[in-house]
Residue frames relative to the residue before (quaternion, step in Angstrom):
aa qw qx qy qz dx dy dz
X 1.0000 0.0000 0.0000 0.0000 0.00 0.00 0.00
X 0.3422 -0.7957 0.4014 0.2977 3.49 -0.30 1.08
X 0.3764 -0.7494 0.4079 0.3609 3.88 -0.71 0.43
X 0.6097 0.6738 -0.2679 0.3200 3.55 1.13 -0.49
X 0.5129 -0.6940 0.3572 0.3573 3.42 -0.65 0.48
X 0.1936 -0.8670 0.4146 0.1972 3.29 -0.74 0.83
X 0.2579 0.7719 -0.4292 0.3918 3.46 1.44 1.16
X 0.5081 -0.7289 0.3976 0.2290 3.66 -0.75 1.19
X 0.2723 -0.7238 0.5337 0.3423 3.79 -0.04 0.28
X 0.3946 -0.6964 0.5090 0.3165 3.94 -0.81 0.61
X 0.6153 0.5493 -0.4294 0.3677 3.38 0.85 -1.00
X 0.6768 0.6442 -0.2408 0.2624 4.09 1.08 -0.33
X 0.6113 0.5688 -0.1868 0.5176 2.33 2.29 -1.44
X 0.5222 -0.5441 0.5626 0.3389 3.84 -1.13 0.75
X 0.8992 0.1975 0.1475 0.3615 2.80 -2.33 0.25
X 0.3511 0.7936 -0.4177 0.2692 3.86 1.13 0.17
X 0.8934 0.1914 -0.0642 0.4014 3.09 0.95 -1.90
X 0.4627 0.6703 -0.3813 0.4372 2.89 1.82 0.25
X 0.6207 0.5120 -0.3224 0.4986 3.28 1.13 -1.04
X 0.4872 0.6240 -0.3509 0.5001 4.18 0.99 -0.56
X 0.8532 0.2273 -0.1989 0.4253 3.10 0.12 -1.05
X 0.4786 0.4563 -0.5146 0.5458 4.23 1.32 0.30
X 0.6623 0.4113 -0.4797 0.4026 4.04 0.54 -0.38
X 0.5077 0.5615 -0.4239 0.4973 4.15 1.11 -0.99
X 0.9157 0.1704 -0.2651 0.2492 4.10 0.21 -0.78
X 0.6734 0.4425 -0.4197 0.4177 3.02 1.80 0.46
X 0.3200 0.6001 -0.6386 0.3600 3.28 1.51 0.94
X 0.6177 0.7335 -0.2181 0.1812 3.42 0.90 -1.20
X 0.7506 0.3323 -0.0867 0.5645 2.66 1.27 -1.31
X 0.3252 0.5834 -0.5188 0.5336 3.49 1.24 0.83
X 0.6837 0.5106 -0.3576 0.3795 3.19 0.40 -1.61
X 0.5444 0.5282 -0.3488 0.5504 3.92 0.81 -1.52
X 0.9248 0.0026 -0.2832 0.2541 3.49 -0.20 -0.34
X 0.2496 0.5733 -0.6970 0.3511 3.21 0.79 0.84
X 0.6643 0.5717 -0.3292 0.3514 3.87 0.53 -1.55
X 0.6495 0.4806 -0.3665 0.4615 3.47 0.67 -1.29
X 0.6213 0.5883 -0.3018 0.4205 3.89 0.73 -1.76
X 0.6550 0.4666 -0.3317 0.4933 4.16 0.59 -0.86
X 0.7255 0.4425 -0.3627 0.3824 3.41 0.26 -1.52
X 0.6340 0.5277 -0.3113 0.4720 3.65 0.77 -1.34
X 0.6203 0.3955 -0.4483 0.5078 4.22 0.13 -0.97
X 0.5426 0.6247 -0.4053 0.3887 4.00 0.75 -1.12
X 0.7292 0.5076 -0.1601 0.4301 3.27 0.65 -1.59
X 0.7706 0.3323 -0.1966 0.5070 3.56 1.03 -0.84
X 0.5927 0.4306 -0.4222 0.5338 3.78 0.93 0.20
X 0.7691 0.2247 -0.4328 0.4132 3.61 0.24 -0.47
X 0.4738 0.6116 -0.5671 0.2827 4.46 0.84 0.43
């Protein structure tokens, strides 16, 4: 049974936390425009 951990270290993994942190602001900026996209259809169904 091996004694060592068998967990990847991040600091090893390339391009890891960079790539994390482009998925964190283009979830965001989905989110922004899902919000913007609702308010605006709102705006055009009730003119």
């Amino acid at each position: 049974m091996p004694t060592q951990d068998a967990v990847i270290p991040l600091d090893r993994v390339p391009y890891f936390q960079s790539d994390l942190r482009r998925i964190a602001i283009t979830a965001g900026l989905m989110f922004v425009l899902l919000i913007l996209g609702s308010i605006a259809l709102r705006g055009l169904l009730q003119a």
